[in-house]
LOGU-488314 format. One record per residue (C-alpha): residue number from 1; residue in one letter; x, y, z. Coordinates in pm, whole numbers. Layout:
LOGU-488314
GUPA   kolnu   mimar       c1       c2       c3
GUPA     NUM       a        X        Y        Z
...
***
This chain:
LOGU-488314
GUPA   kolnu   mimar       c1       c2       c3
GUPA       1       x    -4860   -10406     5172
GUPA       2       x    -4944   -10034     5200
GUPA       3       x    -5009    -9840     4895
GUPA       4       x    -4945    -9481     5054
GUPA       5       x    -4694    -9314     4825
GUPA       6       x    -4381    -9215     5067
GUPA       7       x    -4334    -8883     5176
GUPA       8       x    -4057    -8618     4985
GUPA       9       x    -3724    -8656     5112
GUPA      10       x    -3592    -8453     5376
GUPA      11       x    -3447    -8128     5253
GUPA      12       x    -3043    -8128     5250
GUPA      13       x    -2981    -7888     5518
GUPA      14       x    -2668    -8046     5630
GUPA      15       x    -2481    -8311     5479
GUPA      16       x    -2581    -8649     5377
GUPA      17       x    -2378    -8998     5317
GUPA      18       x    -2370    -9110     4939
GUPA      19       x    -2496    -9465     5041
GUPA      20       x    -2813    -9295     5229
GUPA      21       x    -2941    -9069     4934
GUPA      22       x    -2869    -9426     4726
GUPA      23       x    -3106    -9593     4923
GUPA      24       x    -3379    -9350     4904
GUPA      25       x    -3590    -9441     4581
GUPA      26       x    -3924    -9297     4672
GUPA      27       x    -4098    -9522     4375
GUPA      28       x    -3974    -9883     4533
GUPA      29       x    -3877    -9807     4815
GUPA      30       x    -4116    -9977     5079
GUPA      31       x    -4214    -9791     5403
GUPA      32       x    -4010   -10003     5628
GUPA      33       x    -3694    -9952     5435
GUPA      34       x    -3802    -9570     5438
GUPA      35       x    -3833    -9581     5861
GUPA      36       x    -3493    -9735     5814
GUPA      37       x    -3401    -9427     5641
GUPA      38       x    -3530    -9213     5878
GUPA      39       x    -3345    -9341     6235
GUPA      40       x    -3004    -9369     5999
GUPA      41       x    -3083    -9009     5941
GUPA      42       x    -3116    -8922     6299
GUPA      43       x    -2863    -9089     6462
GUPA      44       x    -2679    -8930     6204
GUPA      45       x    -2793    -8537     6205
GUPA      46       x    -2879    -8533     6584
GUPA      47       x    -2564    -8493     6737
GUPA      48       x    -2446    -8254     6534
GUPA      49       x    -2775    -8066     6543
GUPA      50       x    -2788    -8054     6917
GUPA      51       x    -2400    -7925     6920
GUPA      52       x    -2490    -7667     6711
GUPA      53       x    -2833    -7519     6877
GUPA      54       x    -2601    -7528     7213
GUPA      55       x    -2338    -7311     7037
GUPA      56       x    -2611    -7081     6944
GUPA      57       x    -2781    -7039     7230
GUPA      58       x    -2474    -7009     7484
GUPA      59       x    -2358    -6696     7234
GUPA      60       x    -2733    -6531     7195
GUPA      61       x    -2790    -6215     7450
GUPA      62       x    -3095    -6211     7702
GUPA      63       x    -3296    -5996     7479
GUPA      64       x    -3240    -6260     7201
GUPA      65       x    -3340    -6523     7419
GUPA      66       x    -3667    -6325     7531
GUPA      67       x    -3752    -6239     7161
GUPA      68       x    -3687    -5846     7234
GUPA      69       x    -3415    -5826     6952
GUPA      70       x    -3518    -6051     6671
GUPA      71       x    -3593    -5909     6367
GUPA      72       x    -3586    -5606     6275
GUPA      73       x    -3489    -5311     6521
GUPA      74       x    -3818    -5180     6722
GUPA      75       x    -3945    -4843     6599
GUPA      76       x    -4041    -4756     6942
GUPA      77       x    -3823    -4796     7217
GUPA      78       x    -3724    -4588     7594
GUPA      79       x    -3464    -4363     7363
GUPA      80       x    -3686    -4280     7095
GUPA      81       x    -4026    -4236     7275
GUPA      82       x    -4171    -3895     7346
GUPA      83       x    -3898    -3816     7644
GUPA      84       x    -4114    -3556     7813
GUPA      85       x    -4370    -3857     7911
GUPA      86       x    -4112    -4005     8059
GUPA      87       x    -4098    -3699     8339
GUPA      88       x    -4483    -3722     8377
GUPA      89       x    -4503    -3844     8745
GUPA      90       x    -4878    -3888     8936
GUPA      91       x    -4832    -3976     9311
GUPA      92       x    -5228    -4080     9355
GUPA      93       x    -5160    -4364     9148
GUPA      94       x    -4802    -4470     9162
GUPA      95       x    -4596    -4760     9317
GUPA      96       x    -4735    -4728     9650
GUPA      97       x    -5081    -4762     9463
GUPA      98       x    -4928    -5069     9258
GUPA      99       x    -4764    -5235     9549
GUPA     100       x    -5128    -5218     9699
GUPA     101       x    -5262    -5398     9439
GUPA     102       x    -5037    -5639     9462
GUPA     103       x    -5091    -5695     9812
GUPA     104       x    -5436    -5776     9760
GUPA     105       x    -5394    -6057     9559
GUPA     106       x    -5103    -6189     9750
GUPA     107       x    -5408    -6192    10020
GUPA     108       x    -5644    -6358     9775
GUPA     109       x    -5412    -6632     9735
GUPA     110       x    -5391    -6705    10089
GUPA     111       x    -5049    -6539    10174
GUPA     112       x    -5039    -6431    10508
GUPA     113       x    -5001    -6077    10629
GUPA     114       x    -5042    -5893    10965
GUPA     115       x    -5351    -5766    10825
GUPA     116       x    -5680    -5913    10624
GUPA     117       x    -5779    -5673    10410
GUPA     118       x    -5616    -5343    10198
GUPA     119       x    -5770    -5029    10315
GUPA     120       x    -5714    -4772    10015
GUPA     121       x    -5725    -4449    10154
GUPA     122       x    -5529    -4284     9854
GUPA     123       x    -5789    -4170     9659
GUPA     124       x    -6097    -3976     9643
GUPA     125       x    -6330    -4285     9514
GUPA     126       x    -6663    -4252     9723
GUPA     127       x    -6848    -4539     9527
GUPA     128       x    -6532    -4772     9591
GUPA     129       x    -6509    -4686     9971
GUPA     130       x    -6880    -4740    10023
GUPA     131       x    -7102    -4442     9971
GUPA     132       x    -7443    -4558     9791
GUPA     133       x    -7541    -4351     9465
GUPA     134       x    -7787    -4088     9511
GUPA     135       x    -8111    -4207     9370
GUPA     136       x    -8235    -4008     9172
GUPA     137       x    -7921    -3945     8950
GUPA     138       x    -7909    -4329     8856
GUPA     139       x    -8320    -4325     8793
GUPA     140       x    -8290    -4045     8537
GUPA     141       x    -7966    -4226     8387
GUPA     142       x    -8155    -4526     8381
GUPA     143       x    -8404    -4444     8199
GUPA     144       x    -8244    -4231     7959
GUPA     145       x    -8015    -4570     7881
GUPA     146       x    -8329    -4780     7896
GUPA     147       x    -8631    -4555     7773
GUPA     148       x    -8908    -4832     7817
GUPA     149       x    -8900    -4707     8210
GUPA     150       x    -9062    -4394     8054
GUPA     151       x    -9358    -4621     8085
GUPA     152       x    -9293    -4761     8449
GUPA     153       x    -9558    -4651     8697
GUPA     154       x    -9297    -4692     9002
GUPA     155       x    -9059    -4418     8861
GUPA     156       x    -9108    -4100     8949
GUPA     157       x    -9249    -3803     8715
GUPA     158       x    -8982    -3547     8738
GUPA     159       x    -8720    -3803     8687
GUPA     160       x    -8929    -3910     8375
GUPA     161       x    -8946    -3524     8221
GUPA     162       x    -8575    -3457     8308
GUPA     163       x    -8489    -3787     8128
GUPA     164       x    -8709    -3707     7833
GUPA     165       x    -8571    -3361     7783
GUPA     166       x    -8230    -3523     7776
GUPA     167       x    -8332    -3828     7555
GUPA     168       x    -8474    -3550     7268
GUPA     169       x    -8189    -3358     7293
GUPA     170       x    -7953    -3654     7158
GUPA     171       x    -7941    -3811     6808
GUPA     172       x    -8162    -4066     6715
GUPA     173       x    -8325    -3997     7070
GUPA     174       x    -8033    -4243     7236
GUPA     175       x    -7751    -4220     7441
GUPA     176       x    -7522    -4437     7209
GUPA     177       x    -7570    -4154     6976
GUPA     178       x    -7234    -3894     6925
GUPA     179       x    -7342    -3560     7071
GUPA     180       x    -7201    -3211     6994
GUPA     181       x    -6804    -3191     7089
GUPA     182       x    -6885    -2916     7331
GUPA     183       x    -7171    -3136     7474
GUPA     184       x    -7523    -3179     7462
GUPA     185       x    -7694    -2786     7428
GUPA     186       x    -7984    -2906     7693
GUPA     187       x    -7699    -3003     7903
GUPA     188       x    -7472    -2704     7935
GUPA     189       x    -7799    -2478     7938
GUPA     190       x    -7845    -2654     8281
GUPA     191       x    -7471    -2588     8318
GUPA     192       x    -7502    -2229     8254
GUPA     193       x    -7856    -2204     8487
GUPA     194       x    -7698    -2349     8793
GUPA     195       x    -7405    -2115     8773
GUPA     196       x    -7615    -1817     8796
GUPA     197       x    -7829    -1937     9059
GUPA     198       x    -7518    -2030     9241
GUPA     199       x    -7330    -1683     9193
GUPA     200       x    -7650    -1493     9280
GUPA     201       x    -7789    -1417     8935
GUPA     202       x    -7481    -1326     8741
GUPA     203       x    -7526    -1429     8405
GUPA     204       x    -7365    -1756     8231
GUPA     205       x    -7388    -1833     7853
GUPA     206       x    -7413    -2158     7782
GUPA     207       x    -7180    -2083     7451
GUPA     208       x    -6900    -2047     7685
GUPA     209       x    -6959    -2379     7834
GUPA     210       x    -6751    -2685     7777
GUPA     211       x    -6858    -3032     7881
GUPA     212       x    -6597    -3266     7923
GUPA     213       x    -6455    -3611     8020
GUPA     214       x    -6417    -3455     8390
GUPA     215       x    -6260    -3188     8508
GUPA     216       x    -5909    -3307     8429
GUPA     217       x    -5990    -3384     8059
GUPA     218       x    -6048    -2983     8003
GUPA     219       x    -5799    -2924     8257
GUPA     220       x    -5566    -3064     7980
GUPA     221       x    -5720    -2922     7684
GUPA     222       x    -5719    -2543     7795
GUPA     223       x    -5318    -2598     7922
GUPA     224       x    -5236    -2745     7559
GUPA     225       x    -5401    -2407     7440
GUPA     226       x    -5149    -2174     7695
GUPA     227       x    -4798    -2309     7626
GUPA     228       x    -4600    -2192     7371
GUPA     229       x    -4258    -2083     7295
GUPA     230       x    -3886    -2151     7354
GUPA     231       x    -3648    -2132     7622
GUPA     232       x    -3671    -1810     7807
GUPA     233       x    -4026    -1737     7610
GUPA     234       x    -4170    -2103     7708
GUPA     235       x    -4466    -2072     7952
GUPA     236       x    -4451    -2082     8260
GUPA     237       x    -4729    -2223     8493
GUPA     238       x    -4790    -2113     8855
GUPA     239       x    -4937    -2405     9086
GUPA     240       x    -5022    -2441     9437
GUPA     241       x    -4748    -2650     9642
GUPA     242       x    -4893    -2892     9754
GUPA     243       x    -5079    -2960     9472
GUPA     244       x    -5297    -3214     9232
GUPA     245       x    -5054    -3384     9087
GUPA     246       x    -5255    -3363     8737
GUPA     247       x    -5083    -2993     8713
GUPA     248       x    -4722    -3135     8762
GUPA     249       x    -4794    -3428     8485
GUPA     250       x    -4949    -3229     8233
GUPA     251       x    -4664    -2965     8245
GUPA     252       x    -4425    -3215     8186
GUPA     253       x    -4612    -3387     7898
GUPA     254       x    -4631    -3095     7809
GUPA     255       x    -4294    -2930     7853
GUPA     256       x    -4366    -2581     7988
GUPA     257       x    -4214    -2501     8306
GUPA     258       x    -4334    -2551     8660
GUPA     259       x    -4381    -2298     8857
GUPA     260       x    -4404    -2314     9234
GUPA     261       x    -4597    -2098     9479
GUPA     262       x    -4643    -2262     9851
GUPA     263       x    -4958    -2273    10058
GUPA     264       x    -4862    -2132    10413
GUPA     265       x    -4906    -2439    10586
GUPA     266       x    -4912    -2217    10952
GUPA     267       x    -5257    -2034    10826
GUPA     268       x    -5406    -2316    10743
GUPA     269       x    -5286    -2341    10382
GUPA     270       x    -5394    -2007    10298
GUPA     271       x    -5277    -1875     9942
GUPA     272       x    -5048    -1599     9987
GUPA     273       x    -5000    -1264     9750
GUPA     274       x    -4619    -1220     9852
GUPA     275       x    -4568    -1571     9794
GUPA     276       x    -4722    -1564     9455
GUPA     277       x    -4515    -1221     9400
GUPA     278       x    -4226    -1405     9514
GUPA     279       x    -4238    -1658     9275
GUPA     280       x    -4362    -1479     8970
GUPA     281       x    -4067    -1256     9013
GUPA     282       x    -3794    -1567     8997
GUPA     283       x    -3990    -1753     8719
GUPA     284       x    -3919    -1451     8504
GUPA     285       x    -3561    -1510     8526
GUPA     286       x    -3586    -1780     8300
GUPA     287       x    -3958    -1858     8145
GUPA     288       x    -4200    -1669     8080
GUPA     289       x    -4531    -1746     8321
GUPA     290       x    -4870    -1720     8178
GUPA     291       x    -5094    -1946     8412
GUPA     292       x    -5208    -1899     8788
GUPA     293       x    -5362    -2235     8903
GUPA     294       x    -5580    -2247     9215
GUPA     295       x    -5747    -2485     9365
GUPA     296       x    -6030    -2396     9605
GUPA     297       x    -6135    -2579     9819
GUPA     298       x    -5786    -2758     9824
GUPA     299       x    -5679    -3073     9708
GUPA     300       x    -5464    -3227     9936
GUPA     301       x    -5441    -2983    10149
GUPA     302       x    -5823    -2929    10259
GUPA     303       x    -5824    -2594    10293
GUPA     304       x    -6153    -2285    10147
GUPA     305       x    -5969    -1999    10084
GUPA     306       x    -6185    -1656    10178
GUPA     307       x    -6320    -1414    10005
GUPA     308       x    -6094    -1162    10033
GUPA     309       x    -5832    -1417     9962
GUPA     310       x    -5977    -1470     9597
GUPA     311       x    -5991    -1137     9526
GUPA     312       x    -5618    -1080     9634
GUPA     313       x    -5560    -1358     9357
GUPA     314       x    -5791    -1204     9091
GUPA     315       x    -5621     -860     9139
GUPA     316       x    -5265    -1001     9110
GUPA     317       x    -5340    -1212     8793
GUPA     318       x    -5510     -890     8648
GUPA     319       x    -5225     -692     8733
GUPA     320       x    -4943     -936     8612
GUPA     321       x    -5101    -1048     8304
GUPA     322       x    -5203    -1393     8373
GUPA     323       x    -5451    -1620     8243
GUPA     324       x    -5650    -1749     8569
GUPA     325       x    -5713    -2135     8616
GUPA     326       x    -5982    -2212     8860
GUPA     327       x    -6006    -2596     9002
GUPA     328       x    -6353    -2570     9181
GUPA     329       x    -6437    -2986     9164
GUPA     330       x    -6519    -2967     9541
GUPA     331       x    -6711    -2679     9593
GUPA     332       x    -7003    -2867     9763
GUPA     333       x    -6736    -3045    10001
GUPA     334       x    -6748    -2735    10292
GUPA     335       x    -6748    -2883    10625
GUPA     336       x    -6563    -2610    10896
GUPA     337       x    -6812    -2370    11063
GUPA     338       x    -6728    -2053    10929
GUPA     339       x    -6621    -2164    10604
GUPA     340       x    -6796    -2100    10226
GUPA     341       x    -6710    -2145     9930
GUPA     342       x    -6704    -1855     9639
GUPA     343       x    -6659    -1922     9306
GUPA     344       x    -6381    -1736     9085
GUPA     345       x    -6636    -1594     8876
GUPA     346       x    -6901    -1485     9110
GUPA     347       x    -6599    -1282     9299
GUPA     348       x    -6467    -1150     8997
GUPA     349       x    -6788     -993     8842
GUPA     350       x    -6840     -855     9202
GUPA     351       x    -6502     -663     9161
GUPA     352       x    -6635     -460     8854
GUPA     353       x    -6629     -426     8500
GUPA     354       x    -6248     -338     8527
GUPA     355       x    -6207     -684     8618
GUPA     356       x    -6457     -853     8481
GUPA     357       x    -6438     -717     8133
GUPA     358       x    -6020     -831     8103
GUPA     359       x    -5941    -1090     8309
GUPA     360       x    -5931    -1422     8149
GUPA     361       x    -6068    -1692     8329
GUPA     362       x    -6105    -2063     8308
GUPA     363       x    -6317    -2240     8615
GUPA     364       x    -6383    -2660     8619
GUPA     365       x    -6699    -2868     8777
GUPA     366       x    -6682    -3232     8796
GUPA     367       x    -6937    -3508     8895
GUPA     368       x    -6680    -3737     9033
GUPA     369       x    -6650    -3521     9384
GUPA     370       x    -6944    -3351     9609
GUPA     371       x    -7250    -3554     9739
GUPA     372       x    -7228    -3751     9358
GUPA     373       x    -6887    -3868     9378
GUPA     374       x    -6988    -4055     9040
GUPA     375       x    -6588    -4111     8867
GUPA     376       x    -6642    -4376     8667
GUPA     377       x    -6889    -4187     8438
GUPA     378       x    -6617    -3943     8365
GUPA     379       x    -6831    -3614     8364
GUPA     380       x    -6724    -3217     8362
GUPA     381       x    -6732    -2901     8239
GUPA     382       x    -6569    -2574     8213
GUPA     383       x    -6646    -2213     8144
GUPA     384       x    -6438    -1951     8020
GUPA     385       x    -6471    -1593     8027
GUPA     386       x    -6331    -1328     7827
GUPA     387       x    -6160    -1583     7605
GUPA     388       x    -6011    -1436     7236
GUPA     389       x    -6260    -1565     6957
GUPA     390       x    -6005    -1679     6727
GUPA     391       x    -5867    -1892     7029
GUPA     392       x    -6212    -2015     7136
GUPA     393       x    -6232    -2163     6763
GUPA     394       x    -5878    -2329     6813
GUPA     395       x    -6033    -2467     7180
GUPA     396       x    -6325    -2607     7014
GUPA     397       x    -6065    -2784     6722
GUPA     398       x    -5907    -2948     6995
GUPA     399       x    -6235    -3073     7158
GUPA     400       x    -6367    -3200     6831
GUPA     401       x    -6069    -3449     6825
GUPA     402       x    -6198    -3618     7120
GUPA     403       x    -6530    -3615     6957
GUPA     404       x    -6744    -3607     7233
GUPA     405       x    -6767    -3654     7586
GUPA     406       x    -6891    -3971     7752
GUPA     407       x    -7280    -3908     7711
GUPA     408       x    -7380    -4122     8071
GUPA     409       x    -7179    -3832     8217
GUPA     410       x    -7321    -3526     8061
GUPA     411       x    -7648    -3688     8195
GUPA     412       x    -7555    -3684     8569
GUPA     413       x    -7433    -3341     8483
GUPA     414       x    -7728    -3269     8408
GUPA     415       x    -7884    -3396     8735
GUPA     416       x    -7668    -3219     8929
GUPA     417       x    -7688    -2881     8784
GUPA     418       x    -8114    -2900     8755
GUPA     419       x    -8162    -3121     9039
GUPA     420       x    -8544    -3196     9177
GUPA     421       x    -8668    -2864     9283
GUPA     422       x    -8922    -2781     9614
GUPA     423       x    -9282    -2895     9537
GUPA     424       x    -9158    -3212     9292
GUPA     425       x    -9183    -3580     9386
GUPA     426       x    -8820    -3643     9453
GUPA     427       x    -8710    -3348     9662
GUPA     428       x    -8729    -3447     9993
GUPA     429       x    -8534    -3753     9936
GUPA     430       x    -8298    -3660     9714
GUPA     431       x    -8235    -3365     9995
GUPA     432       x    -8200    -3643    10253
GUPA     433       x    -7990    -3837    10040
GUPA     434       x    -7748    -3554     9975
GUPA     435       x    -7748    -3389    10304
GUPA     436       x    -7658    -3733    10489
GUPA     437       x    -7377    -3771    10252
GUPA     438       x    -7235    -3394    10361
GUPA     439       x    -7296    -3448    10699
GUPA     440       x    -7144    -3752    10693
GUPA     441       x    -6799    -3661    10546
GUPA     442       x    -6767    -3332    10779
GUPA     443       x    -6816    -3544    11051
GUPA     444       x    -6520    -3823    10950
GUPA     445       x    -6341    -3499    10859
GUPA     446       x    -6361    -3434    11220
GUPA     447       x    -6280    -3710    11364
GUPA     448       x    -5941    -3731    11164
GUPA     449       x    -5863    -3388    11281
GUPA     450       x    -5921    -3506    11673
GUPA     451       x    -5725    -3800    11620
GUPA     452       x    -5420    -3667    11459
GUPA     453       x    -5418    -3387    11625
GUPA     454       x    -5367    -3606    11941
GUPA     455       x    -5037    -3824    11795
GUPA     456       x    -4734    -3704    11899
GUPA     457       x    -4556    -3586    11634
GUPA     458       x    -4871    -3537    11395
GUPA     459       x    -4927    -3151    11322
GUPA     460       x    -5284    -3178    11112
GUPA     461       x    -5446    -2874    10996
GUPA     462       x    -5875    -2865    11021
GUPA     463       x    -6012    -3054    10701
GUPA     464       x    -6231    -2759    10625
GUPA     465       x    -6341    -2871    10272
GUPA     466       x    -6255    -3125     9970
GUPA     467       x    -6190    -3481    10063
GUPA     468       x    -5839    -3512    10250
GUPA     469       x    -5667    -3467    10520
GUPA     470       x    -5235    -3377    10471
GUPA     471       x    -5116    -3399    10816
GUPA     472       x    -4762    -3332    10851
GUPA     473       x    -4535    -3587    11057
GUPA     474       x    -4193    -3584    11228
GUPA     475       x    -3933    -3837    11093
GUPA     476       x    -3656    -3975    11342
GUPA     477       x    -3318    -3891    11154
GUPA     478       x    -3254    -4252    11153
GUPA     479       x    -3550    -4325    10994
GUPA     480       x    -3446    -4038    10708
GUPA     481       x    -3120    -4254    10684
GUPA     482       x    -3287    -4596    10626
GUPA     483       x    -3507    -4392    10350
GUPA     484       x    -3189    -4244    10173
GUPA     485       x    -3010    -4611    10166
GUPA     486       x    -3362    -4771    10004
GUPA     487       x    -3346    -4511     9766
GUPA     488       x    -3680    -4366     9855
GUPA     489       x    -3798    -4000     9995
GUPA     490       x    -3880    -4001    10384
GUPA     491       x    -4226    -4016    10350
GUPA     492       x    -4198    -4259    10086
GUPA     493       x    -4037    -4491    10301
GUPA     494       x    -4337    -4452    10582
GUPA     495       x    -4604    -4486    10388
GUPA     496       x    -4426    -4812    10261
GUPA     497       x    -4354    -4933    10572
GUPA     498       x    -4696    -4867    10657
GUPA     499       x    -4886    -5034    10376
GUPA     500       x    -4632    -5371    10410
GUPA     501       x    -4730    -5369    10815
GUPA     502       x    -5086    -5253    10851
GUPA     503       x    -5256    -5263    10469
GUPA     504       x    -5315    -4884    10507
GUPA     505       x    -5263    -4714    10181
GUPA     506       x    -5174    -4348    10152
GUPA     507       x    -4962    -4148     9923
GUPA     508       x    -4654    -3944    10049
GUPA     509       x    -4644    -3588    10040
GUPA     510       x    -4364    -3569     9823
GUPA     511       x    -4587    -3658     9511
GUPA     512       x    -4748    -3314     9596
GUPA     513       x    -4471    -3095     9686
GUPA     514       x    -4415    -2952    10018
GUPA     515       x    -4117    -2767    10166
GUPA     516       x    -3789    -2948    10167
GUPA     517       x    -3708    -3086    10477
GUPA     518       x    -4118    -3158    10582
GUPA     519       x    -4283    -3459    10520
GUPA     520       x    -4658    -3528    10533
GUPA     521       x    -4880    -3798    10366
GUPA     522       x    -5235    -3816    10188
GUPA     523       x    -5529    -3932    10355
GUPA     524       x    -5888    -3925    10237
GUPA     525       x    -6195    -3918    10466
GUPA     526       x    -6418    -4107    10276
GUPA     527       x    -6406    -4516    10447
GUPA     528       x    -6689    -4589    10684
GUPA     529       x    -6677    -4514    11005
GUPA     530       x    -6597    -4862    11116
GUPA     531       x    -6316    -4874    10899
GUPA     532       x    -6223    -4531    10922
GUPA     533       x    -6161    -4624    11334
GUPA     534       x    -5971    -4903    11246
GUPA     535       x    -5769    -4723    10969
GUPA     536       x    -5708    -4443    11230
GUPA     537       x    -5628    -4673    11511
GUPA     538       x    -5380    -4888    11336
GUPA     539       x    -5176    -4546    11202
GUPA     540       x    -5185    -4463    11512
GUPA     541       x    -4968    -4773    11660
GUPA     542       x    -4776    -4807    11385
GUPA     543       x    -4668    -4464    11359
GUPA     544       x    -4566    -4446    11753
GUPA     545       x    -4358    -4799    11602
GUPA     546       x    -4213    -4668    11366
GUPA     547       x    -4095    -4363    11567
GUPA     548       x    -3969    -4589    11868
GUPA     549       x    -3778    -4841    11593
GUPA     550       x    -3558    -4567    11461
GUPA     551       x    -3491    -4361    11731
***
């Protein structure tokens, strides 16, 4: 008795019997007959259906079956991508780094482990390993993002003018606004103030100031700038071994050439003139260096070169040609008695006009390292000197792509470089706040040194500056064995074994260089002291563990 008009036929994708498609008349045929219609249909077509799906599917390839090679071929694929970015390698955050993470959910879930927590000492993260933000950097930033606290009686004055002057200075007086792609003016006029007053009065223009997303952000842009040519004529680039690995990834990316120079390891990783000599001379063979990285004080190795050691390095690139790369981030990280740090620049204008009036030089601040240790805001700068003008137009093309720089970081920049001065509200505690922070890390920097220096088979240079100690360790040849069969480098393998026994997370020394046949690891200084004691006590018995397992 229903009235619903039947639905159209089904379509005649295989074929049918002459006595079905007879039966179907769609204007008398009732709905029962049509249900009729329907399981004749199916016991019919199913069988063969089914036969033929299996066919298909016992001939189709895995990628079929996972939908990676239907339709059309993919544009991008691992042969047709950008090869070079396939050699870009960065130890700090690689597979011991993703293993780690994956430990610590395996823990969340409730899978047990010889240990409770992950204690990642691979990085230099002070916010994530505990240290509190200094105050009166976050009350200036918050009030430049929220500008009603102008108005709040418990916020302090200075913090209130510094924030104003920064506010004006932006579009639409807000920090949502784009600013200028070499950064706010008011900004890098602080910039170019604080480098004066820190290099005794020699003069800074804040023209020749860049702000950036960090230090590594103009690290990139200025290296893009140097490399050029072909073959024998492609550029060269001279870097510390060990080293950030930022330098080794960008010159892949970027395809120049890699040039190594080793730290002397025995002299406390000082930078060496016949080594740099040595290496210059072989790189000519078959590139054509341009660049001279250094990195003072040193990342991993910990070291603040000396005076007369950056002048050594100033009158060799002068000499040779080179255009000078200065990686300064932790210049307020000084801890060993007897130890200060001089900038680049300061040294350079010291040596004369001969020197100072050539020499091209590129030096890099960043607010993700000191007493600040702010990374997440992603705040830097750099100054150049004696840079060509028609390259210095082509340098601020490239920064214009990017726009700007995060504006929350060009305010802590800010901070930093005009912080509360004698006499204001917030000096004495933003001078307790930082000076706790210092003291704190070159006391853990201490304790490290006592400790490793006391393991057997630890050799540990003093952490005189930066954020890391690099100790050096002896590897049982069986243990070097069992590391060649997993397919992994020596120190690889430990700090593997390490992470999967004890939660410790380091990175090997092999993502930083060192000289074949030596092994170290990456440690930094920043946990707590409680966990720094447990860190250091659980290396400790693993390491004399490890040593006894495969011996």
């Amino acid at each position: 008795g229903c009235s619903l008009s039947p639905p159209p036929p089904p379509p005649l994708c295989s074929p049918f019997s002459s006595s079905l498609l007879a039966a179907y008349t769609p204007s008398r045929t009732p709905l029962r007959a049509w249900s009729s219609v329907l399981i004749s249909l199916s016991n019919s077509l199913l069988p063969r259906v089914l036969s033929t799906w299996r066919s298909g599917v016992e001939n189709m390839s895995t990628e079929q079956l996972n939908g990676e090679a239907s339709g059309p071929q993919k544009v991008l694929t691992l042969e047709s991508m950008n090869q070079q970015v396939k050699k870009v390698e960065y130890a700090v955050r690689g597979p011991i780094v993703t293993r780690a993470m994956e430990i610590q959910k395996e823990l969340q879930q409730g899978v047990e482990k010889p240990f409770t927590e992950v204690i990642k000492a691979n990085i230099g993260d002070s916010h994530a390993m505990g240290q509190k933000p200094i105050t009166f950097i976050r009350q200036v930033l918050a009030i430049c993002t929220f500008p009603n606290l102008l108005c709040d009686h418990t916020v302090p004055e200075d913090a209130k003018t510094r924030a104003q002057r920064l506010l004006d200075g932006c579009g639409g007086k807000s920090l949502g606004a784009y600013t200028a792609s070499q950064g706010l003016e008011v900004v890098r006029q602080d910039v170019a103030r604080y480098i004066e007053t820190r290099d005794g009065g020699i003069a800074s223009d804040a023209n020749n100031i860049f702000l950036a997303t960090g230090a590594s952000d103009a690290i990139l842009t200025i290296l893009k700038l140097l490399v050029s040519g072909e073959g024998e004529t492609r550029t060269g680039v001279m870097i510390p071994i060990p080293q950030y690995p930022l330098y080794s990834a960008a010159i892949a990316d970027l395809d120049a050439v890699q040039v190594n120079y080793y730290l002397d390891e025995d002299d406390h990783w000082a930078l060496n003139i016949e080594e740099l000599r040595r290496a210059l001379t072989e790189a000519r063979t078959h590139c054509n260096p341009k660049v001279l990285c250094a990195i003072n004080p040193g990342n991993p190795t910990g070291q603040v070169q000396t005076k007369q050691v950056i002048e050594d390095v100033i009158r060799f690139a002068f000499e040779e040609g080179l255009f000078l790369l200065a990686d300064e981030v932790y210049q307020d990280n000084v801890y060993a008695e007897g130890c200060e740090f001089h900038s680049f620049k300061k040294v350079l204008f010291e040596m004369g006009a001969e020197y100072s009036d050539n020499l091209e030089l590129a030096s890099f601040h960043s607010i993700s390292k000191g007493y600040m240790g702010e990374c997440g805001y992603r705040g830097g700068y750099m100054e150049v000197i004696n840079l060509d003008p028609g390259v210095r137009t082509e340098l601020m093309k490239l920064f214009s792509i990017r726009l700007c720089p995060p504006v929350a970081g060009q305010v802590i920049l800010a901070v930093i470089t005009n912080p509360p001065q004698p006499g204001e509200p917030s000096y004495e505690r933003f001078r307790r706040e930082k000076q706790a922070v210092l003291d704190s890390l070159a006391e853990r920097a201490r304790l490290i040194e006592d400790v490793f220096c006391n393991i057997p088979g630890f050799h540990c240079n003093p952490v005189q500056g930066a954020m890391y100690s690099f100790p050096r360790i002896d590897l049982p040849p069986k243990a070097i064995e069992a590391a060649e069969e997993a397919g992994h480098a020596p120190d690889m393998f430990f700090c593997l074994k390490l992470l999967e026994e004890t939660g410790i997370c380091v990175v090997p020394g092999s993502g930083f260089g060192q000289i074949e046949g030596t092994y170290h690891f990456r440690m930094t200084i920043l946990p707590k002291f409680e966990k720094l004691n447990i860190l250091l006590n659980k290396l400790k018995s693993f390491y004399q563990d490890f040593v006894e397992q495969y011996s």
